[in-house]
MARBA-3410 file (N, C-alpha, C, O; in Angstrom, 1 decimal):
122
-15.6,-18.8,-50.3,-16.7,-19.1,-49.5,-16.7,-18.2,-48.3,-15.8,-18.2,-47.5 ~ -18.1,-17.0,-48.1,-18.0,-16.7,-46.7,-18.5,-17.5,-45.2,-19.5,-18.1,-44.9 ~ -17.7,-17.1,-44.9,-18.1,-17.5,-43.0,-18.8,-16.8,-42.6,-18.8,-15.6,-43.0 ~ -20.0,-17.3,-41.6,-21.0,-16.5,-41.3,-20.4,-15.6,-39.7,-19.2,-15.4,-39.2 ~ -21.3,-15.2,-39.4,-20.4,-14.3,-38.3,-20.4,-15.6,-36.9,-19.5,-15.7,-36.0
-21.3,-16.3,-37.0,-21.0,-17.3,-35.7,-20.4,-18.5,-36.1,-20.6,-19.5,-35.4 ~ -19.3,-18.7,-37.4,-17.9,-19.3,-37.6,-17.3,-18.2,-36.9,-17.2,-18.4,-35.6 ~ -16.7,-17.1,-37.3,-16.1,-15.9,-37.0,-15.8,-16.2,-35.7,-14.7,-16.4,-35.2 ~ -17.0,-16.2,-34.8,-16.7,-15.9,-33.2,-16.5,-17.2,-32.6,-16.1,-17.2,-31.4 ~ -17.0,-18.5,-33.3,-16.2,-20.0,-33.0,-15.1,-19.9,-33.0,-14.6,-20.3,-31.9
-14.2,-19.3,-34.1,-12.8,-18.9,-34.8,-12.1,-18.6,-33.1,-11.3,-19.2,-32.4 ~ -13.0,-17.3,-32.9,-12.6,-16.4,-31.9,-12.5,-17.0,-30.5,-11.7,-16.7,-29.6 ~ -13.1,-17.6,-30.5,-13.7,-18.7,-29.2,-12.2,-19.6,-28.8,-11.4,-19.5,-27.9 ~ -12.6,-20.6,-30.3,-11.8,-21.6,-29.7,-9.8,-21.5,-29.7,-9.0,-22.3,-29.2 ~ -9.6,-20.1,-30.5,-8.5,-19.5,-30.3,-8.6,-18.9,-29.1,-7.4,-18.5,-28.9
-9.3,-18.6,-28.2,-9.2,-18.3,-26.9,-9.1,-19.7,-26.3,-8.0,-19.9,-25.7 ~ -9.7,-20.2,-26.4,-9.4,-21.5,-25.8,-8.0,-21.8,-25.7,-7.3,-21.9,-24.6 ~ -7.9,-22.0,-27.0,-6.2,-22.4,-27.2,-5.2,-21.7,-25.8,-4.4,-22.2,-25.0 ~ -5.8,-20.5,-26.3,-4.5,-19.4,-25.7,-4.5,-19.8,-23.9,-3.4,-19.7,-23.3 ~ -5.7,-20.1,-23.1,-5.9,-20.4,-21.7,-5.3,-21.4,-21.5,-4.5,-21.3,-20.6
-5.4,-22.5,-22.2,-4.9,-23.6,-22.0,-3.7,-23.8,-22.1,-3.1,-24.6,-21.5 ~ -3.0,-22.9,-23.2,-1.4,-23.0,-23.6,-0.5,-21.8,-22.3,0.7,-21.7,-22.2 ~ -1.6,-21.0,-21.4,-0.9,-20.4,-20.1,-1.2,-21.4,-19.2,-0.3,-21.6,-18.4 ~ -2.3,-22.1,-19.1,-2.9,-22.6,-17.7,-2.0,-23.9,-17.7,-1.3,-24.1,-16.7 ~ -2.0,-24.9,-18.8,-1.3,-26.1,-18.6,0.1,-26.0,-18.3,0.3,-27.0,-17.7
1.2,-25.3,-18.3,2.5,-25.7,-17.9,2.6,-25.3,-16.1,3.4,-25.8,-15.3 ~ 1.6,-24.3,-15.8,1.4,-24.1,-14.8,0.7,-25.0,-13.8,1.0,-24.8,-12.6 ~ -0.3,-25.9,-14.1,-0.9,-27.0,-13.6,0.1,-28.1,-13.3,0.6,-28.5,-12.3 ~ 0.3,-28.4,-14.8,1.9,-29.8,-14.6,2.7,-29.4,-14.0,3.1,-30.3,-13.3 ~ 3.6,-28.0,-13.8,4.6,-27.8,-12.5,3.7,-27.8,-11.2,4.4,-27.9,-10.1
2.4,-27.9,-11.0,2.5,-28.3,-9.6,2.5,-29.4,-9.3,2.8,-29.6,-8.1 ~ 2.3,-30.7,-10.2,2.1,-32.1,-9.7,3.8,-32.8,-10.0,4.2,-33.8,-9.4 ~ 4.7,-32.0,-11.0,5.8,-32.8,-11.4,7.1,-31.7,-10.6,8.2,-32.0,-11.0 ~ 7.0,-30.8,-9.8,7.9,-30.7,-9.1,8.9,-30.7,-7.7,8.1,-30.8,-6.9 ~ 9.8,-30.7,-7.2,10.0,-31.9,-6.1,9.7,-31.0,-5.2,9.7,-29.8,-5.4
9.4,-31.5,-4.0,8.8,-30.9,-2.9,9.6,-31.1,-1.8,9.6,-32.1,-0.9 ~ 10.4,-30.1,-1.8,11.3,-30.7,-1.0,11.5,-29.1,0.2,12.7,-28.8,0.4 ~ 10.8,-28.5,0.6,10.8,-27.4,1.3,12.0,-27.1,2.6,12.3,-28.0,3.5 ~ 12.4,-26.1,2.5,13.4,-26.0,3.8,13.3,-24.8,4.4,12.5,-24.1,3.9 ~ 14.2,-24.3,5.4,14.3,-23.1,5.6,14.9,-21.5,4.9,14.6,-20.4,4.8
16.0,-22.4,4.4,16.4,-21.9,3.0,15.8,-21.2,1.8,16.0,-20.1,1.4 ~ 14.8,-22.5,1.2,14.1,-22.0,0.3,12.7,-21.3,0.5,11.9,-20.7,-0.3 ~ 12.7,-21.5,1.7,11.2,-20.5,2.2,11.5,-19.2,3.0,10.7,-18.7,3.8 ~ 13.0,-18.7,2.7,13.4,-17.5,3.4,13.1,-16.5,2.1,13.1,-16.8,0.9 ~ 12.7,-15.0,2.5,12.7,-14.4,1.5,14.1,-14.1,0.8,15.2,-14.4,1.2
13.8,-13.3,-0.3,15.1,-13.3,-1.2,14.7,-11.9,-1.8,13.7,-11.4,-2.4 ~ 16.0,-11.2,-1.4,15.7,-9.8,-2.1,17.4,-9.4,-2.7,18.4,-9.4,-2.1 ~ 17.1,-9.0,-4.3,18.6,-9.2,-4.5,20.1,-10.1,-4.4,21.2,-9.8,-4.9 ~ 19.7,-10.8,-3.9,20.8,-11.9,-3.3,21.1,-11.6,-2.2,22.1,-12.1,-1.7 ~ 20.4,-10.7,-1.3,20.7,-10.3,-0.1,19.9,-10.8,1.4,18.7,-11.2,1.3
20.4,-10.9,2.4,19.4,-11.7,3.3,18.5,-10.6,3.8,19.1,-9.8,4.5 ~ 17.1,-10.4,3.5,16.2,-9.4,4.2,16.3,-9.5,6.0,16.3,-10.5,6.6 ~ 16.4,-8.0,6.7,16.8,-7.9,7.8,15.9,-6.4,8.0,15.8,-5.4,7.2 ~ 15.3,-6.7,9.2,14.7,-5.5,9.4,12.7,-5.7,9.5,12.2,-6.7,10.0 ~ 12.2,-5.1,9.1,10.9,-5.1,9.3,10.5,-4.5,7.4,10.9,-3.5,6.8
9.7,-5.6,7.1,9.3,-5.6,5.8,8.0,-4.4,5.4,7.5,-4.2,4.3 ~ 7.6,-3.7,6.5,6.4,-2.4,6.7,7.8,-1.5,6.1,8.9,-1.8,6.6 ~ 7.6,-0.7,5.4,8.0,0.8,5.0,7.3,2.0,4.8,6.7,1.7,3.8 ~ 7.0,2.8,4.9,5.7,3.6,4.3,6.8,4.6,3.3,7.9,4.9,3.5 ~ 5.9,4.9,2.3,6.9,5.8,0.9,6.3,7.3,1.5,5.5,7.5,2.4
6.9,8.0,0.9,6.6,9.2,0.7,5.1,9.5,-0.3,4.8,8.7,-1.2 ~ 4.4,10.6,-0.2,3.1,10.3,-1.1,4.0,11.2,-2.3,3.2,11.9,-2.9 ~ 5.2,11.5,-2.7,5.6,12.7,-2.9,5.8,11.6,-4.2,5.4,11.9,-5.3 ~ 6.4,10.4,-3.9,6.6,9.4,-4.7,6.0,9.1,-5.7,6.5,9.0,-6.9 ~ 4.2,8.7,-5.0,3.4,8.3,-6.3,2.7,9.4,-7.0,1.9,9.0,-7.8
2.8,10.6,-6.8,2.6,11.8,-7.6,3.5,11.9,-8.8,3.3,11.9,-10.0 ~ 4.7,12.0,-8.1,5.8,11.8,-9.5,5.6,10.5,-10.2,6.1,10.3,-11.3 ~ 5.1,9.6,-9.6,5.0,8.2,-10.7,3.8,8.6,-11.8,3.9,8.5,-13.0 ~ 2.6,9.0,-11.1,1.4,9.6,-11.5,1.8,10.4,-12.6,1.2,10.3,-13.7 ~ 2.7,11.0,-12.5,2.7,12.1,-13.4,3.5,11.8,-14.8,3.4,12.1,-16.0
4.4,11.2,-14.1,5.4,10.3,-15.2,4.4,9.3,-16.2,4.4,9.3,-17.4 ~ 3.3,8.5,-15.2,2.4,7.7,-16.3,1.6,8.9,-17.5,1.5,8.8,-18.7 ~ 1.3,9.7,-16.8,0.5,10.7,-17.9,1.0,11.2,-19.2,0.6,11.1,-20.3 ~ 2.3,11.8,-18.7,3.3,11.9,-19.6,3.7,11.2,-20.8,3.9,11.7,-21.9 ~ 4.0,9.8,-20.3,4.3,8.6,-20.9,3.3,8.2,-21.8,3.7,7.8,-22.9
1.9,8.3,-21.4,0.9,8.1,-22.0,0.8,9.2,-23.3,0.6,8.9,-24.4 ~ 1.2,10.4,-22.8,0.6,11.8,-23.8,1.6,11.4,-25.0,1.2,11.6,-26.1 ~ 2.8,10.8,-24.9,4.0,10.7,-26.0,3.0,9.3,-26.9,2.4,9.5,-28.0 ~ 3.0,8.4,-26.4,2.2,7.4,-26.8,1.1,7.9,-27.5,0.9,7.0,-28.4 ~ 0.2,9.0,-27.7,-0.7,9.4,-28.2,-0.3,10.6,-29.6,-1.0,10.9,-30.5
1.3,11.0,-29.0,1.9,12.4,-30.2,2.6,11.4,-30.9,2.6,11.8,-32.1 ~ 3.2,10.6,-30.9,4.0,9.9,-31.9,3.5,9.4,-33.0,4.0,9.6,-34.1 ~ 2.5,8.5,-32.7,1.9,7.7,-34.4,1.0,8.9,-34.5,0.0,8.3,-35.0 ~ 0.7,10.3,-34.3,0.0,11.8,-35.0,1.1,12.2,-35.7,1.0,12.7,-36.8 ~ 2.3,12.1,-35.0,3.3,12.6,-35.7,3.8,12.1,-36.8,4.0,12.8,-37.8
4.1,10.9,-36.8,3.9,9.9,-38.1,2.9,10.4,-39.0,3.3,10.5,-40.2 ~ 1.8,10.7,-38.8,0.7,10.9,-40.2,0.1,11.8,-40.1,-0.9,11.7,-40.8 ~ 0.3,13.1,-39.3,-0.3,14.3,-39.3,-0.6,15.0,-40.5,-0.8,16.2,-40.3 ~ -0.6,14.5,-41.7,0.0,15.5,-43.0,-0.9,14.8,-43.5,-1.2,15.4,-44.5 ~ -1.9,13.3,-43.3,-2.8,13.1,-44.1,-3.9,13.9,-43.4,-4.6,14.6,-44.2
-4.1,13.9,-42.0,-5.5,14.7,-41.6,-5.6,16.3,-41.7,-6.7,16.9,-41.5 ~ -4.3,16.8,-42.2,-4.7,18.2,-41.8,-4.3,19.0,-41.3,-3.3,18.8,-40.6 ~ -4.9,20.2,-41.4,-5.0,21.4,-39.7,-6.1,21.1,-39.2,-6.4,22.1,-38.6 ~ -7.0,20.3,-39.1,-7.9,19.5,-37.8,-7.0,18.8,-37.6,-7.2,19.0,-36.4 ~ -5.8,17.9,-37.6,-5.5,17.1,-37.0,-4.4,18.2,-36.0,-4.2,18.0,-34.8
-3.9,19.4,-36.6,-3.0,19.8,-35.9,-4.0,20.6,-34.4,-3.4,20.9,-33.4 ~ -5.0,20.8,-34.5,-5.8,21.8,-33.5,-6.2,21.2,-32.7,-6.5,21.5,-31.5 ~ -6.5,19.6,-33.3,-6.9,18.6,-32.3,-5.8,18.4,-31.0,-6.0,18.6,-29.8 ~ -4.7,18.1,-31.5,-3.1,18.2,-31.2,-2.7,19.1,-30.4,-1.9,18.9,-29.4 ~ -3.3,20.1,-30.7,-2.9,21.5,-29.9,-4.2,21.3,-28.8,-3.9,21.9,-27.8
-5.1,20.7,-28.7,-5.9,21.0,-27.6,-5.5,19.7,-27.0,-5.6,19.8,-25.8 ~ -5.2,18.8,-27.3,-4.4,17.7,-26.4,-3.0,18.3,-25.5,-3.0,18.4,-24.3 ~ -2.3,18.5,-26.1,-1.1,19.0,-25.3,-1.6,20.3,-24.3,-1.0,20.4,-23.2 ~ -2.5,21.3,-24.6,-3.1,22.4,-24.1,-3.5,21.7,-22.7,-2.9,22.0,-21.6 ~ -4.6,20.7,-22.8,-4.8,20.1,-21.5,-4.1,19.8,-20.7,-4.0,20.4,-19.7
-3.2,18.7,-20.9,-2.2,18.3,-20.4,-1.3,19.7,-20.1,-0.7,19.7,-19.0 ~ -1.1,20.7,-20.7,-0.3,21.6,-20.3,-0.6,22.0,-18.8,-0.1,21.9,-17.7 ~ -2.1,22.7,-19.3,-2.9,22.8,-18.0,-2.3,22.2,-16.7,-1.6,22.7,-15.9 ~ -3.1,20.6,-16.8,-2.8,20.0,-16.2,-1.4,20.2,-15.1,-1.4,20.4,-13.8 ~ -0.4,20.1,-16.1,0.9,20.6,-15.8,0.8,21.7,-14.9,1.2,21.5,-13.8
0.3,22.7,-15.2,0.0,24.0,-14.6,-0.5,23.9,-13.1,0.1,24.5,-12.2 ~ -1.4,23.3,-13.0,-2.3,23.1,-11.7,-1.6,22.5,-10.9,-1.5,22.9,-9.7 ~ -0.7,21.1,-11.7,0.3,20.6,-10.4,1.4,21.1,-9.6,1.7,20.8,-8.5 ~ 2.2,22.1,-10.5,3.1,23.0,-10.1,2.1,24.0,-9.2,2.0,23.9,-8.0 ~ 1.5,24.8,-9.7,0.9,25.5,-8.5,0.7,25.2,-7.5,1.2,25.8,-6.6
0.0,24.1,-7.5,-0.2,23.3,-6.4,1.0,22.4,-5.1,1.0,21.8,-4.0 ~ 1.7,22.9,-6.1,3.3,22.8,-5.6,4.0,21.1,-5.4,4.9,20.9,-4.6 ~ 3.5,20.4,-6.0,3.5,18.9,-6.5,4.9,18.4,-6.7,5.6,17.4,-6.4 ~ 4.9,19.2,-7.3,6.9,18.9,-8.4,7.7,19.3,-7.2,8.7,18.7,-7.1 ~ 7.2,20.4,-6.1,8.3,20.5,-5.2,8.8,19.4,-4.1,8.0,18.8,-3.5
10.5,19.3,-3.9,11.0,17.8,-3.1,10.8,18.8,-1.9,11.4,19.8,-1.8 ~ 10.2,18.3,-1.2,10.8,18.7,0.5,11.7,18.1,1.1,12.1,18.5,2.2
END
């Protein structure tokens, strides 16, 4: 028997449903069923098991989120070569040139940030 396409997105629906309700409910019930018992203790912050001391403002280096930046791109580009690498041999030499102009950019890329002198620590 087929399902028409507005079964299909009921399907889709009330499996969403499901899913909100199976995050939102244990989170609702811990606010009404847990003890309230607040102190100084438990409303101190907590870092490591250690007692926070000092002034919680820090400012980072911007040198920081460049190298984070860069690390996500990266991270990303592997994520994109590996399942090619896996099945490169069904698409081709189109799939290899495609390949090659992916890593090319990113090489680029690469290029411009070093000139630009990015990668260097001061």
């Amino acid at each position: 028997m087929a399902q028409t396409y507005a079964q299909q997105y009921l399907f889709i629906g009330l499996l969403t449903l499901v899913a909100v309700f199976l995050a939102a409910f244990p989170l609702i019930l811990s606010r009404f069923v847990h003890p309230k018992k607040p102190g100084p203790t438990k409303q101190a912050a907590y870092e490591c098991g250690l007692e926070s001391r000092g002034d919680s403002w820090t400012q980072f280096r911007v040198q920081y989120y460049v190298y984070a930046l860069l690390f996500v791109v990266f991270d990303v580009e592997v994520l994109f070569i590996f399942p090619w690498a896996v099945t490169w041999r069904e698409f081709g030499v189109v799939a290899l040139w495609e390949m090659a102009l992916f890593v090319g950019i990113l090489g680029v890329a690469l290029a411009y940030a070093w000139a630009k002198g990015l990668l260097e620590w001061e």
